[in-house]
N, C-alpha and C positions, 0 to 999 in steps of 0.2 A: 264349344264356342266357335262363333266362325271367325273366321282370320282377318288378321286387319294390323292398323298400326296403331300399339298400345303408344298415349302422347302421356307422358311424365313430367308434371312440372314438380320442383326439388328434387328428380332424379340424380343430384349429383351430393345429395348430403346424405347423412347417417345412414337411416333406415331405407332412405329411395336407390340409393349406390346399390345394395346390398340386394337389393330387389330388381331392378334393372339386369343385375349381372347374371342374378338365378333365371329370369325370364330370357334373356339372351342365350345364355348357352342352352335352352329348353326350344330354340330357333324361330321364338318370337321376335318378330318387330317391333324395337323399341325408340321412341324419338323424347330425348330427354331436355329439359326446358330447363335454364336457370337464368337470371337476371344479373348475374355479374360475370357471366362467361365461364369455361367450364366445360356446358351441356354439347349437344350438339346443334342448339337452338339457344339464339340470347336474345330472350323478349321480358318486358318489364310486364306482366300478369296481374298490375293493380289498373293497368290501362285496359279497357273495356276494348278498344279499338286495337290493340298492340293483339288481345285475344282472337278475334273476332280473325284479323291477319293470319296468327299460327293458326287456326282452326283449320279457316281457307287454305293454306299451303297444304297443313300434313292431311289433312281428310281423316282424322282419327275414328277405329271402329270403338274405342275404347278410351278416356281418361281417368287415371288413377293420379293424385293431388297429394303429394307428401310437402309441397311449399308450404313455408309459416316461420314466423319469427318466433321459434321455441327459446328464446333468453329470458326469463325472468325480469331481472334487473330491467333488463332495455326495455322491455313492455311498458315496466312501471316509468320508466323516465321519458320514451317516446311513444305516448298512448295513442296520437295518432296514425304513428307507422305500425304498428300494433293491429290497430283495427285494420288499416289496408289492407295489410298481408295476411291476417288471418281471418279474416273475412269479408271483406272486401274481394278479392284475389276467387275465392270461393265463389262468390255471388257472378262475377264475372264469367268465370268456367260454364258454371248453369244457364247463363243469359248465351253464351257462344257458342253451346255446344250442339255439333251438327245432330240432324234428325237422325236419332234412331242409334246415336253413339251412348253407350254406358258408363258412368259417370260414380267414381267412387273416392271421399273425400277423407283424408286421414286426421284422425282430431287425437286426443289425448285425455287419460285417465284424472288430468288436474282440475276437473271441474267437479268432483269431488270431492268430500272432506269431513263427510256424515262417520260416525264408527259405527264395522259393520260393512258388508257387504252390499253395494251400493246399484241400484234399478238404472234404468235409464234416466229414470225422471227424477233420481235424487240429487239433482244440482245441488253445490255452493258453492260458489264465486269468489273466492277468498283474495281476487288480485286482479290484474287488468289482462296477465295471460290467459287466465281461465276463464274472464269476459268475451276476448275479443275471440277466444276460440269458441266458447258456444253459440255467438252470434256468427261464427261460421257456420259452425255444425247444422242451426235452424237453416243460412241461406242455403247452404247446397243441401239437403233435404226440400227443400221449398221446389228446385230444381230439380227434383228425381234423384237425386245422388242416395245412395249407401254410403251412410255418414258408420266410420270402425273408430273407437274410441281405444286407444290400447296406450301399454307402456313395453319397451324393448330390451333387451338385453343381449347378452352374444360376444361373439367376438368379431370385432368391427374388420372389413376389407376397406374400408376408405381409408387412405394410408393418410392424408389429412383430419381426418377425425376419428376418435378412439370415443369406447363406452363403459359403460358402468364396471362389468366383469372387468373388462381391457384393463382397466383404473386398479381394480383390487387384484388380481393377480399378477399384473406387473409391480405391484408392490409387497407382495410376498412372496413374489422369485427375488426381488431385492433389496429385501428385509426393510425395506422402509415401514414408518408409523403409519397408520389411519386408523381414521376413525370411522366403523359402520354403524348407523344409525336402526336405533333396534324400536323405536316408535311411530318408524315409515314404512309404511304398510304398502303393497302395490301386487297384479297380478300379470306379470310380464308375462309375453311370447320373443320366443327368441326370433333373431333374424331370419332364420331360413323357413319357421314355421308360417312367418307374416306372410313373406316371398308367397308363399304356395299355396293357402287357405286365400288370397287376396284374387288368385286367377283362379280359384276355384267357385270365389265370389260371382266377379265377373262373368264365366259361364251359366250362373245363374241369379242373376242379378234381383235384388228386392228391396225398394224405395222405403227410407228409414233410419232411424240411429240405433248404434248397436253398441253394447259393449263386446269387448274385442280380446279377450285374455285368457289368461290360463286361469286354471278350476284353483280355488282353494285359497289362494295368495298365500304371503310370507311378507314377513322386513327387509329390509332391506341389508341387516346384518345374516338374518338366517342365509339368504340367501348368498350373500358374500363369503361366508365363511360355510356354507355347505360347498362351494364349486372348492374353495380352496383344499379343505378336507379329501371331495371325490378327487382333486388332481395328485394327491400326496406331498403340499406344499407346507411349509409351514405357516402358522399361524398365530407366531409369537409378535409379533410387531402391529397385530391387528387387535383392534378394542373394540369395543361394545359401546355408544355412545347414542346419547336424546336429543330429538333437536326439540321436546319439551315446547318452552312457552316463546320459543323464537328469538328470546329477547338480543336485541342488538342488530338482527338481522335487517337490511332495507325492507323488505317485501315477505308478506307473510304466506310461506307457504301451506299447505295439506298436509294432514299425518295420515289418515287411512283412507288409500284409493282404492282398498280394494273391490274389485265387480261381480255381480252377480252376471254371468254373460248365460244363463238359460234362455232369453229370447232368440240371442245368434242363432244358439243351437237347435234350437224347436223352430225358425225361419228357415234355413239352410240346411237341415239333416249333415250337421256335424257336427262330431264330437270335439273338441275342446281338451287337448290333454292340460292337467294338473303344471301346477306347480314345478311340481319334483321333479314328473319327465320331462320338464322342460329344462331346468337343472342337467339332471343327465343327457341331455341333449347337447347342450352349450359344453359342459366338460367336453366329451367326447368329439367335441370339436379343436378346445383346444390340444386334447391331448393328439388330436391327428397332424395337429401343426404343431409339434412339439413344446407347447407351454409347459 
């Protein structure tokens, strides 16, 4: 890949933190963009002209788009801040992006909801997140983007936001209740997998939507109560539980996300570890920082 400066807009949440950081200490140039300060860059990315600005400043060889209003709830109650940021924001990047920069747009496994391992093209729209995000997906595909469809896990370094794993093993290092839900299905890649398949993307870049995950999938109970098990935590405080027919819920979510990601792989010649290894991957994470 030739060198340049990768531009990150939500480089300062979740999954983009976490990426940012692996890319940094790997002595890339990273210039991170958020819209309420934070980044190292504070531009609003639903404004076309606010884009078109950062573009101009940083000269990017490279952007990679983790921005998007991932909240549920708030999609369904503000559906037109919903569509801005997560598609809108997107359309924008493709309309601004300098000639000859590489363009990779991160989308999410919720626009599935078929049982069964799910193609590209098996949308269902079950909500206004998993709307306004595949009306991103199509605009930066429309733009040349590598549109990576994925769901994360790990153990979070954004000391402001914590994740799934974070959630269940802080809860049975201290015996609290939960409940993990054994009828959500999903095929996560851990944080540092994303990180490093994402810049291996970008050196070789292929215009598209893809699914993004690990081989095989599981629940979201297996896989909760398999990291707890590999850490030698117990597992008395942890239930088995359905989120079934939603009832009561505002917003109806997906039971089975999980992907068939064969085209990534036959695109890009790579392999896609499983499930499991990605399981033992995440343990072995936490167990390096003492969980």
């Amino acid at each position: 890949m030739a060198s340049g400066t990768i531009l990150v807009p939500g480089g300062t949440g979740l999954v983009g933190s976490h990426a940012v950081r692996r890319w940094r200490t790997e002595g890339r140039k990273v210039v991170t963009v958020s819209s309420s300060g934070g980044g190292d860059m504070t531009a609003d990315f639903t404004d076309l002209d606010a884009v078109r600005d950062a573009m101009a400043r940083v000269g990017p060889s490279d952007v990679v788009n983790f921005a998007a209003l991932a909240n549920v709830d708030r999609c369904e109650r503000e559906p037109d801040l919903a569509h801005a940021l997560n598609c809108d924001l997107a359309r924008n990047i493709g309309i601004a992006l300098p000639r000859g920069a590489r363009f990779v747009h991160i989308s999410t496994d919720m626009v599935y909801a078929s049982a069964g391992m799910s193609h590209e093209t098996d949308v269902d729209l079950l909500n206004i997140y998993a709307r306004s995000k595949y009306a991103g997906d199509l605009a930066a595909r429309d733009h040349g983007a590598t549109v990576l469809r994925l769901n994360v896990f790990g153990r979070s370094t954004n000391p402001d936001r914590s994740s799934f794993s974070d959630w269940v093993i802080d809860a049975a290092r201290n015996g609290r209740s939960i409940g993990l839900y054994d009828d959500v299905l999903i095929s996560p890649l851990s944080f540092g997998t994303i990180a490093d398949l994402i810049m291996r993307v970008v050196a070789d870049p292929r215009p598209g939507i893809f699914n993004f995950g690990s081989a095989g999938g599981a629940s979201k109970a297996a896989i909760g109560l398999g990291l707890v098990q590999m850490l030698g935590l117990s597992a008395d405080g942890i239930s088995r539980t359905r989120l079934g027919a939603q009832e009561g819920l505002p917003v109806k979510r997906p039971l089975d996300m999980r992907m068939d990601c064969g085209m990534f792989g036959e695109t890009f010649g790579i392999r896609l570890p499983t499930t499991l290894e990605e399981m033992e991957k995440v343990a072995g994470e936490y167990q390096h920082h003492g969980a």
